[in-house]
PAKENU-478143 format. One line per field, with one value per residue (C-alpha): residue in three letters; x, y, z. Coordinates in nm, 2 decimals. Example, Ala and Ser with C-alpha at 12.3 -4.5 7.8 and 13.67 -1.06 7.14 Angstrom:
r	[ALA, SER]
c1	[1.23, 1.37]
c2	[-0.45, -0.11]
c3	[0.78, 0.71]
END
This chain:
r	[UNK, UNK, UNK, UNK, UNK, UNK, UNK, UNK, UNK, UNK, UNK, UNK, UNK, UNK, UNK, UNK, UNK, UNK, UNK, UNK, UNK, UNK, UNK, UNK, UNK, UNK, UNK, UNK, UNK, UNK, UNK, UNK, UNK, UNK, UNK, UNK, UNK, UNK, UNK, UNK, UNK, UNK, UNK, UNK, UNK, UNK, UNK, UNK, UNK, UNK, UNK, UNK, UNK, UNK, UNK, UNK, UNK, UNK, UNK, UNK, UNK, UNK, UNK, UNK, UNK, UNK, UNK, UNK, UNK, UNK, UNK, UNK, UNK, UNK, UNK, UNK, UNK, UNK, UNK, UNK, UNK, UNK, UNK, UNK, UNK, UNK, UNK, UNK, UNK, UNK, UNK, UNK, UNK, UNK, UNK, UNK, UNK, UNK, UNK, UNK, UNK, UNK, UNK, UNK, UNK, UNK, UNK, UNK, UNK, UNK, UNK, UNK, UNK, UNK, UNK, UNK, UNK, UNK, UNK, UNK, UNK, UNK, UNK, UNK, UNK, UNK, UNK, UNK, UNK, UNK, UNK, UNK, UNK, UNK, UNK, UNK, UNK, UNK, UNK, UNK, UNK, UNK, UNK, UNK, UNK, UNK, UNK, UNK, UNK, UNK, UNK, UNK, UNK, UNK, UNK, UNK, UNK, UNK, UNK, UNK, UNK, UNK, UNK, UNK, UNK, UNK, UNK, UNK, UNK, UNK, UNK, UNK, UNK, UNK, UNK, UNK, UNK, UNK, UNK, UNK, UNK, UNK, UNK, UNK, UNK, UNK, UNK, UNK, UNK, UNK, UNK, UNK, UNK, UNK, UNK, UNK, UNK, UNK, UNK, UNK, UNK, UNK, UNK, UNK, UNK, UNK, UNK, UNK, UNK, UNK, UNK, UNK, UNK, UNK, UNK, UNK, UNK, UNK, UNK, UNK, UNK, UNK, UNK, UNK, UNK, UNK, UNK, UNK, UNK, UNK, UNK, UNK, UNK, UNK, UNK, UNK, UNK, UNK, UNK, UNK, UNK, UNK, UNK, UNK, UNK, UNK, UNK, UNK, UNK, UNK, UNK, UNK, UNK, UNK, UNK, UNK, UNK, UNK, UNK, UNK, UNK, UNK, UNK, UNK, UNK, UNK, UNK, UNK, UNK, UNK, UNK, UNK, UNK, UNK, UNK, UNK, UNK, UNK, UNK, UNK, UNK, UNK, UNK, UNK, UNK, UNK, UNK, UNK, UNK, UNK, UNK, UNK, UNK, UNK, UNK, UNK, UNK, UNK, UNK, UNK, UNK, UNK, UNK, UNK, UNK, UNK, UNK, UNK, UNK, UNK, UNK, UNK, UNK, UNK, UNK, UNK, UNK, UNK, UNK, UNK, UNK, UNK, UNK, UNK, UNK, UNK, UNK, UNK, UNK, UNK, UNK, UNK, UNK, UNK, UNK, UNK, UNK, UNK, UNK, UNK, UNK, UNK, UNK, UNK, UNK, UNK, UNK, UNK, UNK, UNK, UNK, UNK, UNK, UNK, UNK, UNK, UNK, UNK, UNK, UNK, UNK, UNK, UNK, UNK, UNK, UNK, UNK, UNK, UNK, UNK, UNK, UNK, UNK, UNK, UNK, UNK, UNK, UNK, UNK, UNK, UNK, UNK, UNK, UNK, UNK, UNK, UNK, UNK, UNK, UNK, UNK, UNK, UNK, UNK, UNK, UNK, UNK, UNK, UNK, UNK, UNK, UNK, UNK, UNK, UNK, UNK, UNK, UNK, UNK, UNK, UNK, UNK, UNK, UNK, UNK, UNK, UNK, UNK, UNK, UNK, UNK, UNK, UNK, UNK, UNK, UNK, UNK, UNK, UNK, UNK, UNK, UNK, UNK, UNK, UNK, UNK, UNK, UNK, UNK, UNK, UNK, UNK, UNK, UNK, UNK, UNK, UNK, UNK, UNK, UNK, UNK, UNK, UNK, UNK, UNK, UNK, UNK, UNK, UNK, UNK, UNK, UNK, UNK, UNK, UNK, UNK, UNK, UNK, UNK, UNK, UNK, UNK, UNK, UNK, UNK, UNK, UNK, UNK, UNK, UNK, UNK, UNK, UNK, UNK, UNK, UNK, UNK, UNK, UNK, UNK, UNK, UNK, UNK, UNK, UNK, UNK, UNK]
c1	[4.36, 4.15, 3.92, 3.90, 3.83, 3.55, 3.33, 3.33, 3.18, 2.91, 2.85, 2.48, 2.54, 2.35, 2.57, 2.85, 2.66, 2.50, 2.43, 2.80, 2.99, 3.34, 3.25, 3.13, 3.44, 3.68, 3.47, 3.56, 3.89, 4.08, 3.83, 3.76, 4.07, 4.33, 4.44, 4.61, 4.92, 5.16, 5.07, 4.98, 5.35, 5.48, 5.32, 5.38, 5.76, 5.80, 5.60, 5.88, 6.15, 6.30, 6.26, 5.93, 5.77, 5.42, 5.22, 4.88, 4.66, 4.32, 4.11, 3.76, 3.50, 3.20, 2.83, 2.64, 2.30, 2.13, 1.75, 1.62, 1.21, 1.18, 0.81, 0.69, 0.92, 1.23, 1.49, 1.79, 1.89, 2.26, 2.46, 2.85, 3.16, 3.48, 3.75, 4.10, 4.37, 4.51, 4.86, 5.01, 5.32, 5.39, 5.70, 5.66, 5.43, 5.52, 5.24, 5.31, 5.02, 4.97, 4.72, 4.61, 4.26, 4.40, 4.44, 4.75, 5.07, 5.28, 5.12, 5.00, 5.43, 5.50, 5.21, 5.36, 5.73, 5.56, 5.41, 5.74, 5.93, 5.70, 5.73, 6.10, 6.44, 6.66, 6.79, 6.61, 6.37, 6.40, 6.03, 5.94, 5.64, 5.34, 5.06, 4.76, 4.53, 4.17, 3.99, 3.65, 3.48, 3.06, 2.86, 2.65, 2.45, 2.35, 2.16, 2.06, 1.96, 2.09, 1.91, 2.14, 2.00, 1.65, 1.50, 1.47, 1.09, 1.06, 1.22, 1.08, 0.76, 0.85, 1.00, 0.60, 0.45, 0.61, 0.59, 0.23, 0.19, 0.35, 0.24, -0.09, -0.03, -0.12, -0.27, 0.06, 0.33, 0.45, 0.77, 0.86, 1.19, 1.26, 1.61, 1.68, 2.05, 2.21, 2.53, 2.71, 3.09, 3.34, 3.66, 3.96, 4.25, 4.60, 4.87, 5.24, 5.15, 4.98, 4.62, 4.36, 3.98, 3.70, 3.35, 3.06, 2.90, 2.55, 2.44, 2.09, 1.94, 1.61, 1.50, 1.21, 1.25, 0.95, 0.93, 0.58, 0.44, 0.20, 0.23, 0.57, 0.63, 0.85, 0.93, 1.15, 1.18, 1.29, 1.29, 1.53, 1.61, 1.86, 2.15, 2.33, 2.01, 1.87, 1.60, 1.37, 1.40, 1.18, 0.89, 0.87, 0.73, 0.54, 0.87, 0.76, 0.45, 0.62, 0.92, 0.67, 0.41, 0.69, 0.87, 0.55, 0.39, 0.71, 0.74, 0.38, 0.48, 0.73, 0.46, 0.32, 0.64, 0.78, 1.06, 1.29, 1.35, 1.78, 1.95, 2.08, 1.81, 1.76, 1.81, 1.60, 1.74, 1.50, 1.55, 1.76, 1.83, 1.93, 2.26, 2.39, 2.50, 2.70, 2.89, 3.03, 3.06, 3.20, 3.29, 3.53, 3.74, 3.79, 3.93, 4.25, 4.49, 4.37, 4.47, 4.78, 4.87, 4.74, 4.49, 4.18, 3.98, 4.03, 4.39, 4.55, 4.27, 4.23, 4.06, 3.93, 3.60, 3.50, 3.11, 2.80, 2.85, 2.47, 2.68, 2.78, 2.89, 3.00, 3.12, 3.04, 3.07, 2.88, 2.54, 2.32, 2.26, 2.34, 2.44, 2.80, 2.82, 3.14, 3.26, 3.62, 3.80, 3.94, 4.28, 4.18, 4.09, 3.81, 3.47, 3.41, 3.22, 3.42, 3.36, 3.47, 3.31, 3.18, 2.97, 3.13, 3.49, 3.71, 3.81, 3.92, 4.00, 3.90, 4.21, 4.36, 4.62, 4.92, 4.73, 4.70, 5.02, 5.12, 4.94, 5.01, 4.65, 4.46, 4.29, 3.95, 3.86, 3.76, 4.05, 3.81, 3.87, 3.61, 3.77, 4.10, 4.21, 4.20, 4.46, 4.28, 4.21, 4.05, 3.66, 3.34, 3.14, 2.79, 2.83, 2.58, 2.49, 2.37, 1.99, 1.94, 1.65, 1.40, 1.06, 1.02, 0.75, 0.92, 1.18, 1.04, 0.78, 1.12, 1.15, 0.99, 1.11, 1.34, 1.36, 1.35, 1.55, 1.37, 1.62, 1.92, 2.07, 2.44, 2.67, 3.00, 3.27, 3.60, 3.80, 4.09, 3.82, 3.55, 3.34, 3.04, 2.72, 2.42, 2.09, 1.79, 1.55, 1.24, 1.20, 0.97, 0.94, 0.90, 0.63, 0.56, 0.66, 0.47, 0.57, 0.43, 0.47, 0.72, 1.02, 1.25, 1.54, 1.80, 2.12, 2.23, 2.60, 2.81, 3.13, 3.09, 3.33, 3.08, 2.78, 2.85, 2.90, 2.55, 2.33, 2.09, 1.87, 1.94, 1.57, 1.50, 1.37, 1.67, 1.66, 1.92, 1.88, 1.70, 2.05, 2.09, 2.44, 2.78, 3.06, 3.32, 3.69, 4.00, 3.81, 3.65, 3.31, 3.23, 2.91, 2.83, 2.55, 2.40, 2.15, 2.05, 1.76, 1.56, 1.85, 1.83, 2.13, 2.03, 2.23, 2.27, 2.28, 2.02, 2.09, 1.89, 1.96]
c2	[10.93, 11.16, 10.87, 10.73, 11.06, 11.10, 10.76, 10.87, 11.19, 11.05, 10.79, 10.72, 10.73, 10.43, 10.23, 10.32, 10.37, 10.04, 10.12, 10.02, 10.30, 10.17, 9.93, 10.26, 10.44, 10.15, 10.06, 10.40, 10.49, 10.10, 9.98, 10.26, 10.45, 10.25, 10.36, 10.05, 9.99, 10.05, 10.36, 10.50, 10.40, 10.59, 10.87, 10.86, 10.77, 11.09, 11.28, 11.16, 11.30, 11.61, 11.41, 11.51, 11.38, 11.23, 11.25, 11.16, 11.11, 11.26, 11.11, 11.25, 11.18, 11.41, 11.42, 11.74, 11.83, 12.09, 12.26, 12.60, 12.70, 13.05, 13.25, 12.88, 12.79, 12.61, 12.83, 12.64, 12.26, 12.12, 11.85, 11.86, 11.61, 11.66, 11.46, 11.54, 11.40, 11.62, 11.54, 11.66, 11.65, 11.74, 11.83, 11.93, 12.25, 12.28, 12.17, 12.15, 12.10, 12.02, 11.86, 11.72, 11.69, 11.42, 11.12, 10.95, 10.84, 11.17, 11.42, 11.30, 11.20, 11.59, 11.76, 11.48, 11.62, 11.95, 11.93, 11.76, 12.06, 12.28, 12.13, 12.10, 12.08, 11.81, 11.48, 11.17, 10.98, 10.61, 10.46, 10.12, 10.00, 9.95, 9.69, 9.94, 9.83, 9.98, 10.11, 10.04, 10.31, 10.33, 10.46, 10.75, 10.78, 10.40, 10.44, 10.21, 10.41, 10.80, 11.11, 11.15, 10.85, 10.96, 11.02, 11.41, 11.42, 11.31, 11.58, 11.81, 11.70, 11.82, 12.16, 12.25, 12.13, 12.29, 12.65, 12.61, 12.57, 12.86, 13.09, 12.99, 13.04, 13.41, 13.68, 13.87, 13.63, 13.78, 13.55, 13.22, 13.07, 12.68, 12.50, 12.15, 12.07, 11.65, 11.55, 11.19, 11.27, 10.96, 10.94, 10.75, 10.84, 10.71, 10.75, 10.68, 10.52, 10.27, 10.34, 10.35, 10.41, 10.44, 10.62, 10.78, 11.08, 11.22, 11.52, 11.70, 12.03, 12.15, 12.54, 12.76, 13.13, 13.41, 13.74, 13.91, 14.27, 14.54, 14.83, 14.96, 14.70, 14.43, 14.09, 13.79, 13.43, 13.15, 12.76, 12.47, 12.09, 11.86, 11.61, 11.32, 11.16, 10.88, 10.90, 10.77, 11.12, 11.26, 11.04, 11.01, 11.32, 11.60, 11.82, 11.99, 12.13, 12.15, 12.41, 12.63, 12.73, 12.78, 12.99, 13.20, 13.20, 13.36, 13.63, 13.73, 13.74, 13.96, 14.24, 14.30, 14.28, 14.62, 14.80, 14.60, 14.83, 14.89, 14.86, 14.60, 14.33, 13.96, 13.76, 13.38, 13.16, 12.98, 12.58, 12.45, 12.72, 12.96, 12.71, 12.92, 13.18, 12.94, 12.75, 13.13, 13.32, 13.00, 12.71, 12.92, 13.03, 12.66, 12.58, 12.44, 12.64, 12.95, 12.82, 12.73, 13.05, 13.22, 13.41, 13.30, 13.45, 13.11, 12.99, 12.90, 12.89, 12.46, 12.40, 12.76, 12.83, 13.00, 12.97, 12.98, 12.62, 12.54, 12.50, 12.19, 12.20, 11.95, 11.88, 11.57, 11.41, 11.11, 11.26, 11.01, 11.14, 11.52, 11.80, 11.79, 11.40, 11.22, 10.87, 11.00, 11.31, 11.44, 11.33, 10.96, 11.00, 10.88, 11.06, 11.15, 11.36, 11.62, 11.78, 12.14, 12.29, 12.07, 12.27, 12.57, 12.45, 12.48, 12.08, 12.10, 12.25, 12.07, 11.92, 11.85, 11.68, 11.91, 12.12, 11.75, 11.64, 12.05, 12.04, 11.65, 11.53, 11.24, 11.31, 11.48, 11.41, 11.80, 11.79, 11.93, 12.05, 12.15, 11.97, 11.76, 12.11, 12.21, 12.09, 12.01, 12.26, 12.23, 12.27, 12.22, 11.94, 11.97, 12.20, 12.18, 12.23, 11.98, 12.01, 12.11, 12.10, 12.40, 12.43, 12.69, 12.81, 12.88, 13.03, 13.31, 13.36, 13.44, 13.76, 14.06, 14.26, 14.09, 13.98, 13.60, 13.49, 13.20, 13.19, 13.38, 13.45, 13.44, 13.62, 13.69, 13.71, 13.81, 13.50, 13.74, 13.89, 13.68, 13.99, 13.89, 14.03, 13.82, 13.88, 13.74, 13.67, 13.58, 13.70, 13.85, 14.09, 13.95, 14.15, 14.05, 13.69, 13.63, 13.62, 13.95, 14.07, 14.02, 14.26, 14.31, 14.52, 14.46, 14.26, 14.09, 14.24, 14.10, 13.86, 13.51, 13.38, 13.70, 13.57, 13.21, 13.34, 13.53, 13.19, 13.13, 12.94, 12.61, 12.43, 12.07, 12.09, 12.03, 12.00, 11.98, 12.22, 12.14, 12.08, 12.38, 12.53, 12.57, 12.75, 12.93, 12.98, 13.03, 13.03, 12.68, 12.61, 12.29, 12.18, 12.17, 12.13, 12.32, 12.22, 12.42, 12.38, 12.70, 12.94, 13.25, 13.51, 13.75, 14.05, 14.12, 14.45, 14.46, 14.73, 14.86, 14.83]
c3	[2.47, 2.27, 2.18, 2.53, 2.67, 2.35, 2.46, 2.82, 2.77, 2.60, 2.84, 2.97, 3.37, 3.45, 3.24, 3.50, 3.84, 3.94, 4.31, 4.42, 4.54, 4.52, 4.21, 4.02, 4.10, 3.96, 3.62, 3.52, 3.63, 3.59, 3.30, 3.08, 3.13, 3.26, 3.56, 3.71, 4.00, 3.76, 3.63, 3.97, 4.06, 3.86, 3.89, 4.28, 4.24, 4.03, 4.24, 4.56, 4.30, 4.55, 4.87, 4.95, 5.27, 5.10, 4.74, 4.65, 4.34, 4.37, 4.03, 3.97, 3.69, 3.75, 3.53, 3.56, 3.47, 3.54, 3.42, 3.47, 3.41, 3.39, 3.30, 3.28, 2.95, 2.98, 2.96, 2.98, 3.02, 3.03, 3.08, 3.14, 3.21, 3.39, 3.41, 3.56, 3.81, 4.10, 4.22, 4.54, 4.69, 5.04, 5.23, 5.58, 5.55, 5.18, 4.90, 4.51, 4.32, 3.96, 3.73, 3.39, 3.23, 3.00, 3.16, 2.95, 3.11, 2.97, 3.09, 3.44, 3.50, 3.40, 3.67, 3.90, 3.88, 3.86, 4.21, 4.34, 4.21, 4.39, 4.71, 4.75, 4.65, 4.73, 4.65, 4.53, 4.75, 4.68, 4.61, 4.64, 4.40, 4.62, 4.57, 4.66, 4.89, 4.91, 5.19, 5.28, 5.42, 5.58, 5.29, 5.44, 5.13, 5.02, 4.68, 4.40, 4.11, 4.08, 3.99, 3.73, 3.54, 3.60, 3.25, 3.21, 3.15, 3.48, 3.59, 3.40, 3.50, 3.85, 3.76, 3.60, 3.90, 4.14, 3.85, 3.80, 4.22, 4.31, 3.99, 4.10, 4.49, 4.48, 4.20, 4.33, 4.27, 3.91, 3.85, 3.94, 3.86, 3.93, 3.92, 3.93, 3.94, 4.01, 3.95, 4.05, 4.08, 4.07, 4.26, 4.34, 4.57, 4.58, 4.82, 4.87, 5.17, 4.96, 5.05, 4.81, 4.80, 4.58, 4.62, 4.38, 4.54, 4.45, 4.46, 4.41, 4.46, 4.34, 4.43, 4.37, 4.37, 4.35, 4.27, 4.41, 4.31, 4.46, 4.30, 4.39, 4.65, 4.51, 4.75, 4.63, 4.86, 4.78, 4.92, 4.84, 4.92, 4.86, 4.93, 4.85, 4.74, 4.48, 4.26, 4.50, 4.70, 4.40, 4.48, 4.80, 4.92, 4.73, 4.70, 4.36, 4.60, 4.93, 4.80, 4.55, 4.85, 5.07, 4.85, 4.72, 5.06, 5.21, 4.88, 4.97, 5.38, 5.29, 5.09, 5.44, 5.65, 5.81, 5.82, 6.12, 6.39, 6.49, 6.82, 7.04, 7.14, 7.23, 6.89, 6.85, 6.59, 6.45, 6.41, 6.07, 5.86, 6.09, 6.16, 5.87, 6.12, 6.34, 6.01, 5.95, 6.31, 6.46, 6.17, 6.00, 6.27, 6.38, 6.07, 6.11, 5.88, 6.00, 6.34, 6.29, 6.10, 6.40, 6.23, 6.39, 6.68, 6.85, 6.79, 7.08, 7.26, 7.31, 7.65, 7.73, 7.73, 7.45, 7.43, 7.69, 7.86, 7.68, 7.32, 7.22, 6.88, 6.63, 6.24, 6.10, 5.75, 5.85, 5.86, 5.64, 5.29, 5.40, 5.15, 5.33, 5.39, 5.27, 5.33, 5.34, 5.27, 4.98, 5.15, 5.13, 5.54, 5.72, 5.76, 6.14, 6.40, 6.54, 6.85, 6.81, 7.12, 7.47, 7.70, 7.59, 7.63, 7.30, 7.21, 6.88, 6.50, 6.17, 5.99, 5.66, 5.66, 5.71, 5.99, 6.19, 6.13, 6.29, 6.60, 6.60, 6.64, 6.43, 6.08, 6.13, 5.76, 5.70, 5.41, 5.12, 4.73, 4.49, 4.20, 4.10, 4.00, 4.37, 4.60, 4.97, 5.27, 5.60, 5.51, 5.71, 5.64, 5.84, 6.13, 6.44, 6.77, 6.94, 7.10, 7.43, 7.66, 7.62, 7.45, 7.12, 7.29, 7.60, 7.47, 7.26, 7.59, 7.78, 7.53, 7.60, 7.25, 7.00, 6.70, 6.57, 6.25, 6.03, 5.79, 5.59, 5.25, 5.40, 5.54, 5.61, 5.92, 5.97, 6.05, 6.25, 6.54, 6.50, 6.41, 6.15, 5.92, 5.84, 5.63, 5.78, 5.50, 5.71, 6.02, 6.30, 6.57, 6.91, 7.14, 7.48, 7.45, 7.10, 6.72, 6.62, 6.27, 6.00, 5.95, 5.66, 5.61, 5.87, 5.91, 6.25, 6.36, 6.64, 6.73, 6.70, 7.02, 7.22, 7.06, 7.16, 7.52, 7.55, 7.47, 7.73, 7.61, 7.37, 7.20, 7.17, 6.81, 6.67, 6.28, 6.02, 5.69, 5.40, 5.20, 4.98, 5.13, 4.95, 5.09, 4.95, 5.07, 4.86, 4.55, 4.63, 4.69, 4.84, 4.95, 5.32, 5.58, 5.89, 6.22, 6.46, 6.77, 6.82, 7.02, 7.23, 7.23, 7.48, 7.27, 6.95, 6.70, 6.46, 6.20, 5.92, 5.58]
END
């Protein structure tokens, strides 16, 4: 296996990615490494060994590059490969989970009894040998030719543009740091139900960070984009150009911005970014396993109303080409869009398997690892809410002093209460109905079911982020996506930092 595993590694991409999603997928794992019904048998049979209720194979092949420009010299450029199998066996609430980074028939058997151990102990479960039979799942992110194939002085090529642009934005701007990060990741699922299914998943993300100086006064902003994108998202639009005067025009903003004043106010979320704030204070909590633990501000809590009836808010994994789209789970279930929340009223959670098969309720297809050394939990894919029906314009005229958020670094909440933090990184004072001058220093504080309940105004710009998010939970990061129209909370606490 040694050998085997050697040639992959130093494998060209394009020689594996030809534009076919499933095709891709089985090239590598049945061709090149010989991963066929029989071996997946067995491995599921002893994975069944102490009478578990269900096992599945999660096998993933993942190419990473990445290249970093820093004081207009390249100061880093990588390229990595993965390769592992996940097995999981489930019985009832019960997971064992094991895996191997060598893909020979030995030591994939041992993590499979190693997971069946885990999960119970009992007798024997008779398996019958399945003939697998694969899947076919919409592809929400069609592409013929991936970024990871693109020749790197191409890339390169970008990374100086968008340097030179945003060194040359302002006499101020001191630093400039660009990234440019793609990866195609490869998978194949099993189960002992006898599905199976295939998929290649891109990934790109370029970002452009600035540091600007006046005398003691030192800003930093940055701008990002990205998604499940092909190489053709490089060309066609002037990215390089777009992200470097965003990024140094908002570091320069930020020299003149003020000190944010602190006290309770009306808060306007801005449209996109700002949807960062609703993935925490609300996407979180709706999490299923949090939920059925009863640990979340909203457990028990199906068919109350639990937000102003203007929120209608949704996860989906079917949004074209978005950071957090996914043609099926990491469970081997099917993408979908979720309601969570319907004019205010509490619909739903987002599922893994063993929260759905709790509360006895379909697959949402939020089961989500990081890697086959990760076993699935519920995860977000792109969390919105939906657009409603007022002007930007009218809204922030409806506030006489307040504060609106552009966009945010992150923050945090406390699944249990609800209660959460964010940083605004651009932001404004509202004066008399009008965007006045730009603040800095100050975190927004309040409860997200309370928040929710004190929206009284919903924009029709909706927009969808610029695909730079990845979310952490259990020591998993996974990447996800946000959308947000323009909002208005009527009350929330603005604090100084």
């Amino acid at each position: 296996m040694n050998n085997r595993k050697k040639e992959s590694a130093n494998s060209d991409t394009n020689l594996i990615f030809n534009g076919n999603h499933t095709g891709a997928a089985r090239d590598i794992f049945e061709k090149r490494m010989g991963i066929d019904d029989s071996v997946i048998n067995r491995i599921i049979g002893a994975g069944l060994n102490n009478a578990v209720n269900f096992v599945d194979v999660y096998f993933e092949y993942g190419i990473a590059n990445s290249i970093i420009m820093e004081d207009g010299i390249i100061k880093s450029s990588s390229k990595s490969v993965s390769m592992g199998v996940g097995i999981r066996s489930l019985k009832g609430d019960q997971t064992g989970y094991a895996y191997s980074e060598d893909f020979d028939i030995d030591p994939m058997l041992h993590a499979a009894k190693t997971a069946s151990a885990i999960a119970a102990n009992g007798s024997v479960k008779t398996f019958d040998a399945h003939k697998f039979n694969e899947k076919q799942e919409a592809n929400h992110y069609k592409i013929s030719h991936s970024i990871s194939d693109t020749d790197i002085a191409e890339k390169i090529q970008m990374i100086q543009r968008a340097e030179k642009i945003a060194r040359e934005y302002d006499k101020r701007i001191e630093k400039v740091t660009v990234t440019l990060a793609d990866a195609t990741k490869f998978v194949q699922i099993y189960t002992s139900e006898g599905l199976l299914l295939r998929d290649t998943r891109p990934m790109f993300r370029m970002n452009v960070q600035c540091i600007a100086q006046d005398g003691e006064n030192i800003q930093q902003s940055s701008s990002g984009v990205g998604g499940r994108v092909g190489a053709n998202f490089l060309t066609e639009s002037d990215h390089a150009a777009d992200l470097a005067e965003k990024a140094a025009s908002r570091a320069i903003l930020l020299l003149g911005a003020k000190q944010a004043p602190s006290g309770t106010m009306p808060v306007i979320l801005g449209p996109a970014q700002s949807g960062i704030l609703l993935h925490e204070a609300v996407g979180h909590p709706l999490e299923a396993d949090f939920n059925r633990k009863g640990t979340s501000a909203y457990s028990n809590r199906i068919g109350e109303v639990v937000a102003s009836k203007l929120c209608t808010i949704y996860d989906s994994g079917t949004v074209d080409y978005d950071r957090g789209a996914i043609n099926f789970d990491d469970e081997g279930n099917s993408s979908k869009e979720n309601i969570l929340i319907e004019n205010g009223v509490l619909k739903g959670y987002m599922h893994d398997r063993i929260s759905a098969e709790h509360f006895k309720t379909p697959f949402s297809g939020n089961g989500r690892r990081e890697s086959y050394a990760d076993y699935p939990l519920p995860r977000m894919t792109t969390t919105y809410l939906a657009n409603g029906e007022s002007e930007q314009e009218e809204i922030i005229k409806a506030v006489k002093r307040g504060v609106y958020c552009e966009s945010f670094s992150g923050g945090q909440v406390d699944i249990s209460n609800g209660d959460f933090v964010f940083v605004p990184t651009i932001a404004y004072m509202i004066e008399d109905g009008k965007l006045s001058y730009p603040i800095k220093n100050f975190t927004l504080i309040g409860n997200g079911p309370d928040a929710m309940s004190k929206v009284t105004m919903v924009g029709n710009d909706f927009a969808f982020s610029e695909g730079v998010w990845t979310c952490g939970k259990d020591g998993q990061s996974v990447p996800v996506g946000v959308g947000l129209p323009t909002v208005l909370i009527s009350e929330l606490t603005v604090g100084g930092m």
